[in-house]
C-alpha positions in Angstrom: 20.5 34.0 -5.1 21.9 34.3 -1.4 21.0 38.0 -0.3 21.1 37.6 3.9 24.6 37.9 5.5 23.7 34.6 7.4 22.5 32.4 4.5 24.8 29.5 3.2 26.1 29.5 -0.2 26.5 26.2 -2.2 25.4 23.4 -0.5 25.2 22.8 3.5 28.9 21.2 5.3 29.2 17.8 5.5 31.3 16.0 8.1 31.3 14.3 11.5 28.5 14.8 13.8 26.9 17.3 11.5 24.3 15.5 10.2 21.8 15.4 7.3 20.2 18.7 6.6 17.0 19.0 4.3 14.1 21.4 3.8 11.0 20.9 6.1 12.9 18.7 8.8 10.4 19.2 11.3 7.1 18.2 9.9 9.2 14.5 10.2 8.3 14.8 13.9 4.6 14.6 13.1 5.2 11.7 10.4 6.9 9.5 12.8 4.4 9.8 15.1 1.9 8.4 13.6 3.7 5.5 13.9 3.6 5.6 18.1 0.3 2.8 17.3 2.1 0.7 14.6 5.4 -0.2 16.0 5.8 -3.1 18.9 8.9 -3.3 21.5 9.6 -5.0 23.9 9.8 -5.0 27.6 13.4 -3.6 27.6 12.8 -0.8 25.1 10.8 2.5 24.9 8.3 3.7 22.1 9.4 6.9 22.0 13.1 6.4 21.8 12.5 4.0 18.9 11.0 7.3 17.2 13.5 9.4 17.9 16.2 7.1 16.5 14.5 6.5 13.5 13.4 10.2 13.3 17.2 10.9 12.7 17.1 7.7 9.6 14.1 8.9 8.1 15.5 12.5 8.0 19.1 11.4 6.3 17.1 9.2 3.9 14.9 12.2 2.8 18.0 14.2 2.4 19.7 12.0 0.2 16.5 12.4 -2.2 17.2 16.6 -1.6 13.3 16.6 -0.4 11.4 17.0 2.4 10.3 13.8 4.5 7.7 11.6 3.4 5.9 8.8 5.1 8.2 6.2 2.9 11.1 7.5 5.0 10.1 6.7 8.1 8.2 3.3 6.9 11.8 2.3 5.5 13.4 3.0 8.8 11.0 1.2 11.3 10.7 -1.4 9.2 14.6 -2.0 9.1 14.9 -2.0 12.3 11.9 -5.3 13.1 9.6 -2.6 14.7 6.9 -2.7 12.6 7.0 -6.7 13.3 5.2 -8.2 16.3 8.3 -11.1 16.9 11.3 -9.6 15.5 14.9 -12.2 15.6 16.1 -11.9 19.3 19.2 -10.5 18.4 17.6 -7.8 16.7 16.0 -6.6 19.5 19.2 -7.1 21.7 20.9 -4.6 19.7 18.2 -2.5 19.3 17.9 -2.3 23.0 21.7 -1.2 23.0 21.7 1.7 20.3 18.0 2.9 21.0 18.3 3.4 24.8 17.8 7.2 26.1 17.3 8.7 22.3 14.3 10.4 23.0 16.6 12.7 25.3 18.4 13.5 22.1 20.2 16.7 24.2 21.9 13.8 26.5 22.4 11.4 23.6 23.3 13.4 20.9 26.5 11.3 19.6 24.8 7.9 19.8 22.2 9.2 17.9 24.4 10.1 15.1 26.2 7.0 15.5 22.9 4.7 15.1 21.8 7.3 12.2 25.2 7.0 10.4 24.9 3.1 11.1 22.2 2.4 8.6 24.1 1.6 5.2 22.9 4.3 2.0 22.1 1.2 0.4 19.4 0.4 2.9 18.2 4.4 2.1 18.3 4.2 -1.2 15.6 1.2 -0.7 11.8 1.2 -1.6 9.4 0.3 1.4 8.7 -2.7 -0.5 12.3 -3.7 -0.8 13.4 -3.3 2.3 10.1 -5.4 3.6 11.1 -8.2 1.4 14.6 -8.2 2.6 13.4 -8.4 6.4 13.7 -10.2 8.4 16.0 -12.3 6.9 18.9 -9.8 5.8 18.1 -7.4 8.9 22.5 -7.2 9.4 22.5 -6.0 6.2 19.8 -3.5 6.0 21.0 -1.7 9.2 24.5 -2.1 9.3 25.3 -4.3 12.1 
């Protein structure tokens, strides 16, 4: 039961621009890091914006399972978005290089952030690693929403 005056009852608001809450949010951080060594951009692109974009997916895909983030979050994420491949399709990284710019400075970027986050279709979420692998590159549109 609830006991502290600050403490939500019931379940956490939903709506615009607030998000996806979930328990243990911040030990995400140190999961998607270890992928700084795995994933490839390009010239035009910057490793650690690509982690903080898909920080934000791998943290709404472990709050749709109500748990805390798992290294299957994040895999789903990266690999959806081609950068976990060494030659993702052209256009993939064109757009990428549109909605990933300046993420890491998530204070300055807070809206496009949410906007790439709330991009990815539940569909794509709701995915196994393996799936969403086997879907890519071919049905990249698909898995990401574009």
């Amino acid at each position: 039961m609830p006991d502290r005056p600050a403490e939500i009852r019931g379940f956490q608001p939903e709506g615009e621009q607030l998000g996806f809450q979930g328990p243990d949010q911040g030990f995400g951080i140190k999961i998607a890091n270890t992928f700084r060594s795995k994933i490839h951009v390009s010239a035009a692109e910057r490793a650690d914006d690509a982690l903080s974009g898909c920080l934000g997916i791998g943290l709404r895909r472990a709050s749709l399972f109500s748990r805390a983030p798992v290294v299957h979050d994040f895999t789903v994420a990266f690999t959806a978005w081609g950068f976990l491949d060494e030659g993702p399709p052209a256009d993939l990284v064109s757009l990428r290089v549109e909605l990933f710019d300046g993420l890491a400075k998530i204070a300055h970027h807070y809206r496009e952030a949410r906007h790439l986050v709330d991009m990815v279709p539940e569909a794509t979420l709701k995915m196994t690693p393996q799936q969403v692998a086997a879907a890519y590159p071919g049905r990249w549109r698909d898995l990401v929403g574009a």
